[in-house]
C-alpha positions, -999 to 999 in steps of 0.1 A, spaced: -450 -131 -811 -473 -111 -832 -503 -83 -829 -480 -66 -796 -490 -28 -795 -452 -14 -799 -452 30 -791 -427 40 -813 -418 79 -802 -391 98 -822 -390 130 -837 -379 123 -868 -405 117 -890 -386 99 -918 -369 74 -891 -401 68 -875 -421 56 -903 -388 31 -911 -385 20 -877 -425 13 -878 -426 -2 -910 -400 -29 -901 -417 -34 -867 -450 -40 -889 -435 -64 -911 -424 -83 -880 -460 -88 -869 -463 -62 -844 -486 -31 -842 -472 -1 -846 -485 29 -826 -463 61 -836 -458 94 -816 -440 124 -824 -428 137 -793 -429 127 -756 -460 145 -747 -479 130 -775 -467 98 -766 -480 99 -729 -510 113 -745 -513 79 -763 -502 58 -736 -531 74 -715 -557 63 -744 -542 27 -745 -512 10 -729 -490 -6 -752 -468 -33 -749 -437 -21 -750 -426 18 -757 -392 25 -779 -387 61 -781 -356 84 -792 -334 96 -761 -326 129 -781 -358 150 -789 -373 187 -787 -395 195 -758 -395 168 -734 -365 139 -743 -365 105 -739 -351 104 -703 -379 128 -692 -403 101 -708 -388 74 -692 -391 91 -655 -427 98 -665 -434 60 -675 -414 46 -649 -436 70 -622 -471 59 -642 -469 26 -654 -436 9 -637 -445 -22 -655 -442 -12 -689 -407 -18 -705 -394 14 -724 -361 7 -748 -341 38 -760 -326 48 -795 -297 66 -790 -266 82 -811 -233 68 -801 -221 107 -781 -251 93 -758 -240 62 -748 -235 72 -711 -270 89 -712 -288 56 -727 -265 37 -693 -276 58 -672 -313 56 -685 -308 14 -685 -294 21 -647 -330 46 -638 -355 14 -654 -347 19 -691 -352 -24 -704 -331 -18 -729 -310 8 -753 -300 6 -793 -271 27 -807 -278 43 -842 -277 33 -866 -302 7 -854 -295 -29 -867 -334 -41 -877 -329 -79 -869 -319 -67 -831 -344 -43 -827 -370 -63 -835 -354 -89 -813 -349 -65 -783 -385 -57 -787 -398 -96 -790 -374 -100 -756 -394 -71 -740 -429 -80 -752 -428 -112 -736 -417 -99 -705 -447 -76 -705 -472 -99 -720 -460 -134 -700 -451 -146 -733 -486 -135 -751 -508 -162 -726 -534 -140 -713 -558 -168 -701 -546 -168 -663 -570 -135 -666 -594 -141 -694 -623 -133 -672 -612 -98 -663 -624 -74 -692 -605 -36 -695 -590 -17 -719 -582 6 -683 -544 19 -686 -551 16 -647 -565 -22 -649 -537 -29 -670 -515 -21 -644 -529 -34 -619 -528 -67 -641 -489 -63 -651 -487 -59 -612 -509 -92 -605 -488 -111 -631 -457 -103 -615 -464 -106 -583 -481 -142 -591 -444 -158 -597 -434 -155 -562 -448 -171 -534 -456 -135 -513 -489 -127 -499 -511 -104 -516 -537 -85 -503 -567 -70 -529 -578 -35 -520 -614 -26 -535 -646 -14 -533 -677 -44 -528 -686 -55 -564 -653 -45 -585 -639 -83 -587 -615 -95 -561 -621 -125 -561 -621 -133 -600 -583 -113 -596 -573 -135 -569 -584 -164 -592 -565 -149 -616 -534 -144 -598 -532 -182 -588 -542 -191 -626 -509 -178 -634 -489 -190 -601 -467 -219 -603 -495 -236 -578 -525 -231 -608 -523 -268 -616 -537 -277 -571 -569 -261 -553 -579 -223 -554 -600 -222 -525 -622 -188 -517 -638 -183 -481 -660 -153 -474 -643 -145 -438 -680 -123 -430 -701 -151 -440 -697 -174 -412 -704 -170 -382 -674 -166 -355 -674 -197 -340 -674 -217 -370 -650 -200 -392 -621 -216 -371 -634 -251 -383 -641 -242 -417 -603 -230 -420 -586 -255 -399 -602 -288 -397 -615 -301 -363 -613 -339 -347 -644 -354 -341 -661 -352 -303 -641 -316 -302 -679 -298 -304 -713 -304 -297 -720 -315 -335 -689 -322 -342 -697 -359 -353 -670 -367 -376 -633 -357 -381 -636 -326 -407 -608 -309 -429 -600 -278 -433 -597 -253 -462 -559 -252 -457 -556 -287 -459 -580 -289 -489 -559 -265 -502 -525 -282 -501 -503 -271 -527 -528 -241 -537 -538 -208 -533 -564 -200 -501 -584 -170 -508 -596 -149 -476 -624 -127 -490 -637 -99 -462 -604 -107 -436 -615 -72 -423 -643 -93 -405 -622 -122 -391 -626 -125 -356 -596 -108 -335 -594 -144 -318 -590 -162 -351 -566 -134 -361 -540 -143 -336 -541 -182 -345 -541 -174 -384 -511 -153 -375 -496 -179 -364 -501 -204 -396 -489 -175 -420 -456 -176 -396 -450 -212 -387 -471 -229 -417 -489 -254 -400 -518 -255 -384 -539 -272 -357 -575 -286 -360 -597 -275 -332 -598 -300 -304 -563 -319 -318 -532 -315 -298 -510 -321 -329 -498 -295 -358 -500 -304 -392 -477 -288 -418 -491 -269 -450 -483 -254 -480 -508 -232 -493 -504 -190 -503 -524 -168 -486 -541 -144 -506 -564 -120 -489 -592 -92 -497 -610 -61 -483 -633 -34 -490 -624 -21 -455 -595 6 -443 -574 -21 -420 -549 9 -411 -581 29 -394 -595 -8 -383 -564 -11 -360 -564 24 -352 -597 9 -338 -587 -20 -320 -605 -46 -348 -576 -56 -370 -540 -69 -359 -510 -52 -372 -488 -77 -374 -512 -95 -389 -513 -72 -415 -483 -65 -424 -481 -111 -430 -509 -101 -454 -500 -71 -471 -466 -80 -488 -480 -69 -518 -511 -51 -521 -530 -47 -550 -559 -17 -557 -589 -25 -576 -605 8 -589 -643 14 -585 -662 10 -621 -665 47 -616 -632 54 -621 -631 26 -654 -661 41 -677 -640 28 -704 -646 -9 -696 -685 -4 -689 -691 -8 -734 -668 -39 -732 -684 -52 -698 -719 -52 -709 -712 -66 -741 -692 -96 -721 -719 -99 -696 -748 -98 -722 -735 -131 -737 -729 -150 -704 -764 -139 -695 -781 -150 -728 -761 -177 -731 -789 -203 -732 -814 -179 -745 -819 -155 -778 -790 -131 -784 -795 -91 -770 -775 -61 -770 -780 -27 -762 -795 1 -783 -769 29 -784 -785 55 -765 -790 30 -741 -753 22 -739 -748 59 -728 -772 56 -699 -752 30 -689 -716 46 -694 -733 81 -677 -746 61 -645 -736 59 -611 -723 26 -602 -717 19 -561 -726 -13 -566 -695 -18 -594 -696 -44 -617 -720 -63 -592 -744 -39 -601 -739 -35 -637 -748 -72 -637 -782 -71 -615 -792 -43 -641 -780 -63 -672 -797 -90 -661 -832 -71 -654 -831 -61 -688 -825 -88 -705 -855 -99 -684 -876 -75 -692 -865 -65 -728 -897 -81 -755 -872 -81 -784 -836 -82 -794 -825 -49 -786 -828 -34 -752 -837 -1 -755 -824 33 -737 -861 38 -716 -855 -3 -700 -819 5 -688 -829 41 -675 -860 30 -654 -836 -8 -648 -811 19 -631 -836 39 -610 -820 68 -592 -783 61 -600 -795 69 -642 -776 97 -654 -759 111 -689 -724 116 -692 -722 155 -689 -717 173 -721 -688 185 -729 -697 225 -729 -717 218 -699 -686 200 -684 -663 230 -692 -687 257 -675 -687 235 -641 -646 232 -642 -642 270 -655 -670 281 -622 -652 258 -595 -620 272 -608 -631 306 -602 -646 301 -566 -611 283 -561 -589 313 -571 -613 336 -550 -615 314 -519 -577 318 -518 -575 354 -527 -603 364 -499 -623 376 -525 -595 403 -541 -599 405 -585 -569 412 -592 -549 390 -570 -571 357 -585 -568 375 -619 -533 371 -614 -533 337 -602 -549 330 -638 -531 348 -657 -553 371 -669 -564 412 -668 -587 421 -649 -612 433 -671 -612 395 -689 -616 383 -650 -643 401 -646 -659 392 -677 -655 355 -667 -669 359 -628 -701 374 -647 -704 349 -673 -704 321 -647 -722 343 -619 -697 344 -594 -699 374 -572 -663 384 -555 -682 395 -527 -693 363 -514 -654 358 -505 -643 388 -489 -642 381 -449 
C-alpha cells in the first residue's frame, strides 16, 4: 500500500516531522497540520486517506477534531496519539468513531501498520477501478464515493438523488462494479422513456398472445438481470399502476410476466434514481410511500457541477480525450479554462460535454481558445467573480442582513457586528446602504 494521503496533525513540531518522515519512508504521503483548525482547513482542500492526529493539543484537541470529522466526512478513519494519563480519553474517542488509538511513545512498525489497516479500509484495499469513470478531487464527491463503496457490499437498495446531467447512472454502474454481483448483468432502464403501457413488459417479461403484438414469449429486464444489479433511472415517472406491482417484486422477489399466471423467482438489487422530490411527489398523490421507503434504504446525493468547480479542470481534460479520441489531440487555452470554471452549468456534466464537444468541433487548431468556449456557452458564460469584487457583494448583503433585523437602527446592527458606530457608518456609505430603507 503506497502513495495513501496520511493527515498527520500534532502540535509538536519536532514529533510531527518524525512521525511524517517514518510514514514517508513507508510509502505513504505525508500531509502535516499543526493544529485541529488547520487540519480541517486541509481536509477541506483535499480528503486524505486516513487522519492521525494528537488527542492533547492547544486550541481545539483531538476529540474536538474527531466530532468535527465524524459530523463532515463519517467515512474517513481518524487514529489518535495519546499519552498513557489519556488512555480513557483515547477509549472513549475509539467508543465516539475514533478507528483506532496509539499510546506514546508510539512504536513505528505499529503505526505504520495501524495506518496500512485503516487505509485499506478507506481505499477498498487501493482498487479504485469499480469508479474509474467518475472524476473529482470534490471532498463532497469523495464522500459520496466512500458512501457508494460501502454501501456496495450489502445487498440494500440504494436510491441516487441528483440533478439531470450530474452522473447517476455511471454511480450506479459504479456501485455494482464494486458489488459482490459485478461479475452478472448491470441493467439500466430509463423509467420516463417508455411509454406506460409497455414499461411493464420491458421489466417483467410477457407470454406470447398476452397483447396485440405480443408475438413471441419476451423476457424481462429482471430476468436478464439474474444475479445483477437492475438500474431504475427516472422511477419518479413510473406509473402509479406499475408502482404497486414493483412493490410487490422488491417484497416477495419474484415476479410475474404479463399475461402468465405463474411467479418466477429473481435475484437481482434494485438500484433506483431521481432528479425529482418523491417526498413532495406523494404529498401529491404520484409516488407510493411504501414504495419508497423499499427504495430508499440508502440514499445517495449527487451534487450539481455548480457546487463541484473543482472537478470542472479535471472534467474537461478527461472529456477532451474521450472526445478526440480518434482525432488530433486539443486542450483548452487557459483563459478559456476560466470561462469554463466561471460558467453556469444547469445542464451539469451533460452540458459541459455538449459544449466540449462543440468546440472541439469548431476549434481550427490545437488549442481551443477562450472567445470558442465563451460564444460555445451562450448566455450561461460568465467569470468567476474576483475576489475584491466577491468581498464587496458579501460585506453589502451582510450589511442589509444586520439592518433588516435591526429595523433599520445603527447602533443595534453596529452592535450585531461588533463594531462603533462611527466604523458602521463608514461601511453603510462605502457600500451605499442607506439605514433608512429599513426603518418600518
Amino acid at each position: 500500500m503506497t502513495d495513501a494521503s496520511i493527515l498527520l496533525v500534532d502540535d509538536d513540531d519536532g514529533l510531527r516531522r518524525l512521525l511524517s518522515m517514518r510514514l514517508g519512508a513507508a510509502g505513504f504521503d505525508v500531509q502535516e497540520a499543526e493544529s485541529a483548525e488547520a487540519a480541517l482547513a486541509s481536509v477541506r482542500r483535499e480528503r486524505p486517506a486516513i487522519v492521525v492526529t494528537d488527542l492533547k493539543m492547544d486550541g481545539m484537541d483531538g476529540m474536538g477534531l474527531l466530532e468535527n470529522l465524524r459530523e463532515h466526512y463519517p467515512g474517513l478513519p481518524v487514529i489518535l496519539l495519546t499519552a498513557h494519563g489519556t488512555i480513557p480519553d483515547a477509549v472513549e474517542a475509539t467508543q465516539s468513531g475514533a478507528y483506532d488509538f496509539l499510546t506514546k511513545p508510539v512504536d513505528h512498525a505499529e503505526l505504520i501498520d495501524r495506518v496500512r489497516s485503516a487505509v485499506a479500509q478507506s481505499t477498498g484495499d487501493g482498487d479504485q477501478d469499480w469508479a474509474e469513470d467518475i472524476i473529482t478531487a470534490s471532498p463532497v464527491m469523495t464522500q459520496v464515493l466512500d458512501d457508494a463503496r460501502r454501501v456496495a457490499a450489502t445487498d440494500s437498495s440504494v436510491l441516487i438523488q441528483g440533478a439531470s446531467g450530474t452522473g447517476k447512472e455511471v454511480l450506479a454502474q459504479a456501485i455494482h462494479n464494486a458489488s459482490s454481483r459485478c461479475k452478472k448483468p448491470f441493467i439500466a432502464i430509463n423509467c420516463g422513456a417508455i411509454p406506460a403501457d409497455l414499461l411493464e413488459s420491458e421489466l417483467f417479461g410477457h407470454t406470447k398472445g398476452s397483447f396485440t403484438g405480443a408475438t413471441r414469449d419476451h423476457t424481462g429486464l429482471f430476468q436478464s438481470a439474474e444475479g445483477g444489479t437492475v438500474f431504475l433511472d427516472e422511477i419518479g415517472d413510473m406509473p402509479m399502476e406499475l408502482q404497486v406491482k414493483l412493490l410487490r417484486v422488491l417484497q416477495e422477489r419474484q415476479i410475474r410476466p404479463v399475461g402468465s399466471a405463474r411467479s418466477i423467482d429473481v435475484d437481482v438489487r434494485v438500484l433506483s434514481a431521481t432528479h425529482q422530490d418523491l417526498n413532495q411527489a406523494i404529498a401529491d398523490g404520484r409516488f407510493r410511500e411504501d414504495l419508497l421507503y423499499r427504495l430508499n434504504v440508502v440514499t445517495l446525493h449527487l451534487p450539481p457541477l455548480d457546487e463541484r468547480r473543482e472537478d470542472i479542470p479535471l472534467l474537461a481534460d478527461h472529456l477532451l480525450v474521450k472526445l478526440t479520441r480518434n482525432t488530433r489531440r486539443k486542450v483548452l487555452a487557459p483563459e478559456a479554462l476560466e470561462w469554463l470554471v466561471g460558467a453556469d452549468w444547469p445542464g451539469n456534466i451533460r452540458q459541459l460535454s455538449n459544449v466540449l464537444e462543440r468546440c472541439v468541433a469548431l476549434a481550427p487548431g490545437r488549442v481551443i481558445d477562450a472567445e470558442l468556449v465563451r460564444r460555445a456557452l451562450g448566455q450561461a458564460a460568465h467569470r468567476i467573480t474576483p475576489l475584491a469584487e466577491a468581498r464587496d457583494e458579501f460585506v453589502r448583503d451582510y450589511l442589509v442582513k444586520l439592518l433588516k433585523i435591526a429595523g433599520g437602527n445603527v447602533s443595534q446592527a453596529a452592535r450585531m457586528a461588533e463594531r462603533n458606530r462611527t466604523e458602521f457608518y463608514k461601511l453603510l456609505a462605502r457600500h451605499d446602504v442607506d439605514p433608512g430603507d429599513f426603518k418600518e
